[in-house]
DSSP file (Angstrom, degrees, kcal/mol; ACC not computed):
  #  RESIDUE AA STRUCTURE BP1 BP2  ACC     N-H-->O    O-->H-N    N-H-->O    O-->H-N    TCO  KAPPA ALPHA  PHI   PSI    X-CA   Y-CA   Z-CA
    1    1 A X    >         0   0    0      0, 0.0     3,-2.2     0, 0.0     0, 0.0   0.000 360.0 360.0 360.0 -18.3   26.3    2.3    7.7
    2    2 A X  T 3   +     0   0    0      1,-0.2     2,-0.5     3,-0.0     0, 0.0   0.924 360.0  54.5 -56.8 -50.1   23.9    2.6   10.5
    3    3 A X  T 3  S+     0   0    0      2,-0.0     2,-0.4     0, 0.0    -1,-0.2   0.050  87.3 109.8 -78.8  38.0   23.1    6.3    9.3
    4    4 A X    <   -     0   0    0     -3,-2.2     2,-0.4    -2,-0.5     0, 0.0  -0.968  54.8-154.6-111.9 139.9   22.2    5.2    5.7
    5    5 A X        -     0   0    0     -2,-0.4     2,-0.4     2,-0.0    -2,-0.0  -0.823   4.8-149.0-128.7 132.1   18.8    5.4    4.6
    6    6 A X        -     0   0    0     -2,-0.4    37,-2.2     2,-0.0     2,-0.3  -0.829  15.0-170.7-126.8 121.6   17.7    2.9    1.7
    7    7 A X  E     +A   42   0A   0     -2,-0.4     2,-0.5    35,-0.2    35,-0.2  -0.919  12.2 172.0-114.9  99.3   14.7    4.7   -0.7
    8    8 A X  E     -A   41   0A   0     33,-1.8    33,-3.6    -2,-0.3     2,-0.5  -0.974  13.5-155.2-121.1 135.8   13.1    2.2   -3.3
    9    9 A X        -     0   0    0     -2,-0.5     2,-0.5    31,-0.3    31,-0.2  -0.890  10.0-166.1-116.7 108.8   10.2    2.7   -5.4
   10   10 A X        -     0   0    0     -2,-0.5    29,-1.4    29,-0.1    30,-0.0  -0.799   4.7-164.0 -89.2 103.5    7.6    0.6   -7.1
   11   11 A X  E     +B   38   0B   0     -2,-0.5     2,-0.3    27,-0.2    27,-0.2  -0.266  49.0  82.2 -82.1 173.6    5.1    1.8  -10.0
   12   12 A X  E    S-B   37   0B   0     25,-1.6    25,-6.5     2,-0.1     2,-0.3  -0.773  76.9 -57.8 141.5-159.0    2.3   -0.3  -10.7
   13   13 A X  E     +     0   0B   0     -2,-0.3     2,-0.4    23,-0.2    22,-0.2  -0.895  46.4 175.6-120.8 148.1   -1.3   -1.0   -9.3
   14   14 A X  E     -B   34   0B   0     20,-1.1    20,-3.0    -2,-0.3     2,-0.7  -0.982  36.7-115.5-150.8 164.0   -2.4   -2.1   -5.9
   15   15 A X  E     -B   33   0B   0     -2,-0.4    18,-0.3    18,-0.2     2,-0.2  -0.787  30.7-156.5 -86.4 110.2   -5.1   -2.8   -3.9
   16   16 A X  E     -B   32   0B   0     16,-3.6    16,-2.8    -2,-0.7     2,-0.5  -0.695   4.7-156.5 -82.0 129.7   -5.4   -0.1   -0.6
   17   17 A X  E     -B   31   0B   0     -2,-0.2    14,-0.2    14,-0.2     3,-0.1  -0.977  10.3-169.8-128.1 134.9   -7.1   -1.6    2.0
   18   18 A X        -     0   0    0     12,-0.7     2,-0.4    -2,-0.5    13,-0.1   0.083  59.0 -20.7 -89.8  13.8   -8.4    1.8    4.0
   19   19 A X        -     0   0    0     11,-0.5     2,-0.2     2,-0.0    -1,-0.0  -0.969  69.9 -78.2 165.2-179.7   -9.5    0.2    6.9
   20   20 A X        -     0   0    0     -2,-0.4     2,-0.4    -3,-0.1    -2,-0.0  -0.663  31.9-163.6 -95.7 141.4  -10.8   -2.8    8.9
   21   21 A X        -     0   0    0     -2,-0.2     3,-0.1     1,-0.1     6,-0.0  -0.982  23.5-141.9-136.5 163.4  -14.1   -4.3    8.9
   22   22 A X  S    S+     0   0    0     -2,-0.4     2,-0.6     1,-0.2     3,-0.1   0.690  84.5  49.3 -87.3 -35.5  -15.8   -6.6   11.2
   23   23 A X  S >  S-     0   0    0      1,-0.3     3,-1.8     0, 0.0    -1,-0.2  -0.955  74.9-129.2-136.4 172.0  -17.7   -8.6    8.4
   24   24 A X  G >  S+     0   0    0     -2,-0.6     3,-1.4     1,-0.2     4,-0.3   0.860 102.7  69.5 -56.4 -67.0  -16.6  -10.2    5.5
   25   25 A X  G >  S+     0   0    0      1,-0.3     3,-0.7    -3,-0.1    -1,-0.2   0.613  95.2  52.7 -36.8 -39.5  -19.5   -8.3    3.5
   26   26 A X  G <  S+     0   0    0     -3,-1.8    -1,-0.3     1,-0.2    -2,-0.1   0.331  82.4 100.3 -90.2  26.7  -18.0   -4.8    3.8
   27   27 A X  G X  S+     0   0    0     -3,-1.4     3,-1.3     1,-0.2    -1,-0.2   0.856  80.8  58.5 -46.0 -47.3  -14.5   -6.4    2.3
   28   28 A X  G X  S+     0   0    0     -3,-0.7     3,-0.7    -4,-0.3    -1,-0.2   0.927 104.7  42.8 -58.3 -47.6  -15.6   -4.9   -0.6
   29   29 A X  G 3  S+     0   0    0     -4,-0.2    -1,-0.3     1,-0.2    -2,-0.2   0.186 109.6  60.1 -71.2  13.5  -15.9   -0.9    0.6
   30   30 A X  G <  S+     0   0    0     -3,-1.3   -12,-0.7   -13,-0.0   -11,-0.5   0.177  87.1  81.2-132.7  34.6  -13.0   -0.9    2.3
   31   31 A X  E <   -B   17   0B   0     -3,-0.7     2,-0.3   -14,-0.2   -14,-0.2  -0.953  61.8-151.1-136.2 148.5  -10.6   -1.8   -0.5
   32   32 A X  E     -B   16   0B   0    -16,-2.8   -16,-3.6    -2,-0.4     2,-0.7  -0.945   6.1-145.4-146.7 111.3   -9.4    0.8   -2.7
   33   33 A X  E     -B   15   0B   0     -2,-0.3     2,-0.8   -18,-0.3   -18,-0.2  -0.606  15.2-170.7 -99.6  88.4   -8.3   -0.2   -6.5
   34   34 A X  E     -B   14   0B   0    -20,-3.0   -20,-1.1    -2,-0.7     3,-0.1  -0.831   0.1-171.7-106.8 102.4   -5.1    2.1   -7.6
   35   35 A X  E    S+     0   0B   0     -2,-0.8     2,-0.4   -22,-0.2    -1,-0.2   0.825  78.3   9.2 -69.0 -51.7   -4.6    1.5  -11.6
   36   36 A X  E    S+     0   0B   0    -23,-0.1     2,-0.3   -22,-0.0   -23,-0.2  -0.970  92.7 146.0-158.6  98.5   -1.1    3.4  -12.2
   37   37 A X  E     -B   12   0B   0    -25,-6.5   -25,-1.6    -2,-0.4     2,-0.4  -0.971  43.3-127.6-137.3-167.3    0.3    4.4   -8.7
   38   38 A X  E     -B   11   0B   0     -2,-0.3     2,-0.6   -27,-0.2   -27,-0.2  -0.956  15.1-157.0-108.7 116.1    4.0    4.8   -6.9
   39   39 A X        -     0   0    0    -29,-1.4     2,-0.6    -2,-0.4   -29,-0.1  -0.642   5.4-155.7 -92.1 150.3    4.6    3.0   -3.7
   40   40 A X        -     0   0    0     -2,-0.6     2,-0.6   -31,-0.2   -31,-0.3  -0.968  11.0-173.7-122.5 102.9    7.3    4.7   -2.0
   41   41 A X  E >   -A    8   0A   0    -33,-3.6   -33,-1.8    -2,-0.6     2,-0.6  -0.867   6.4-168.1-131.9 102.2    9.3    1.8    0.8
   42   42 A X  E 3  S-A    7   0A   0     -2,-0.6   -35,-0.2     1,-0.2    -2,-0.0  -0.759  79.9  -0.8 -93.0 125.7   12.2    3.9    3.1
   43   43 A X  T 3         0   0    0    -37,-2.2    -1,-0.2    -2,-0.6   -36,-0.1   0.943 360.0 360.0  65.3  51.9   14.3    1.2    4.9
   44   44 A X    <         0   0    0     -3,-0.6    -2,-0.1   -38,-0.0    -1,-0.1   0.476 360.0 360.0-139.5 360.0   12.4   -1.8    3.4
């Protein structure tokens, strides 16, 4: 079983966060709002 590889996929919407920030004020620009997408999770 070690060489089986597990693929699951999840529609919906999520929140991306594209980066890191140093203060809470830039929370806002660094979050990214995806209405309809596919999340994609190998081995998870």
């Amino acid at each position: 079983m070690s060489g089986e590889h597990t693929l699951k996929a999840v529609r919906g919407s999520f929140i991306d966060v594209t980066r890191t920030v140093d203060n809470p004020e830039e929370i806002a620009s660094a979050l990214r709002f995806i209405e309809d997408g596919l999340l994609l999770i190998k081995q998870g």
